[in-house]
matplotlib code that plots the C-alpha trace (Angstrom):
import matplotlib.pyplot as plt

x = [2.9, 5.2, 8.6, 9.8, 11.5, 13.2, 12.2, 15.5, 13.6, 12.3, 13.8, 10.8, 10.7, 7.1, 5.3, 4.7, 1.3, -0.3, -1.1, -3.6, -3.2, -6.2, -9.6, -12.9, -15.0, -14.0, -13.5, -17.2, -18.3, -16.7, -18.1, -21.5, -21.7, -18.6, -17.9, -14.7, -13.3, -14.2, -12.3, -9.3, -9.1, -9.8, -6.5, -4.6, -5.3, -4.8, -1.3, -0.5, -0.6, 2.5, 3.7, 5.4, 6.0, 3.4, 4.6, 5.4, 3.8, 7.6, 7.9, 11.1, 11.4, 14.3, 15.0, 16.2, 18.6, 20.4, 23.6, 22.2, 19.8, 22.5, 24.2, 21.2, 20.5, 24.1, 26.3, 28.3, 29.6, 30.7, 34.5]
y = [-17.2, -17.4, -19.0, -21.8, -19.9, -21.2, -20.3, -19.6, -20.5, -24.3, -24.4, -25.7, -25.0, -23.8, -20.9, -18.3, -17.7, -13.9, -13.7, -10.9, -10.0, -9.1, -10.7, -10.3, -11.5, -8.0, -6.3, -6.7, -6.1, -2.8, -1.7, -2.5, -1.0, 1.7, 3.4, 5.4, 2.8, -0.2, 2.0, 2.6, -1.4, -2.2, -0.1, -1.4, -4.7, -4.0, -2.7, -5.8, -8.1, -9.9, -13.2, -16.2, -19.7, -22.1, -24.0, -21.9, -19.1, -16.7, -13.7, -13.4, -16.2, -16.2, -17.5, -20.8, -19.3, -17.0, -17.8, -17.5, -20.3, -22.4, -22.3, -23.5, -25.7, -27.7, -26.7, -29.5, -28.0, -24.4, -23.9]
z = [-79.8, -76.6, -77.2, -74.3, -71.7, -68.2, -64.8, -62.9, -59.5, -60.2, -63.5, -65.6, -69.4, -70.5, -72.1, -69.3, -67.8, -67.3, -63.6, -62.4, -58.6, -56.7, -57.0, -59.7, -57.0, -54.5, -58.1, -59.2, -55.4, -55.4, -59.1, -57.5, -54.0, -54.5, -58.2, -57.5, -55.7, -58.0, -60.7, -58.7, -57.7, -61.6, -62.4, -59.9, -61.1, -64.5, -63.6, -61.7, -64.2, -65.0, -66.9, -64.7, -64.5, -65.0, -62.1, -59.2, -60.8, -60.2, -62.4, -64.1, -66.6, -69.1, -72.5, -72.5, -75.5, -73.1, -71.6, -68.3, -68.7, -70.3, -67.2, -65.2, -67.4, -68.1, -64.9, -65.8, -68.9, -67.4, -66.8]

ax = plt.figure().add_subplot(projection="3d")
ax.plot(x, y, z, "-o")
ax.set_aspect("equal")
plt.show()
C-alpha cells in the first residue's frame, strides 16, 4: 500500500500512479511482424516505467512528511 505523497509541480496529495512510456498497441505490432525488435521495444518499455502524480502525471513526488513538502504545503509558517 502506497503512502499519500505531494507532487511539488501542482501540489496534489494522492497515491502515485506507475506510468509505462511507449505504446502496447506498436509493442504487440512489433512482437508480430519483427521478433528482435519487439524484444528490444518490450525492454525499453519495461525500463521506462516510473510512478508520478495522478494529476499531471510528473515524476518526482515527495512525502508529504518531509520538510520539503511542509514548506509547499504551509509557506505561511516558514521563517
Amino acid at each position: 500500500m502506497a503512502a499519500v505523497m505531494l507532487c511539488p509541480h501542482c501540489l496534489t496529495q494522492a497515491k502515485p500512479k506507475t506510468y509505462t512510456k511507449g505504446s502496447i498497441a506498436i509493442e504487440l505490432l512489433a512482437w508480430l511482424l519483427f521478433l528482435i525488435p519487439g524484444l528490444f521495444y518490450s525492454l525499453w518499455r519495461m525500463n521506462s516505467r516510473y510512478r508520478g502524480c495522478p494529476s499531471c502525471g510528473e515524476p518526482g513526488m515527495i512525502h508529504v512528511d518531509t520538510p520539503r513538502a511542509q514548506r509547499l504545503l504551509f509557506p505561511e509558517t516558514q521563517p
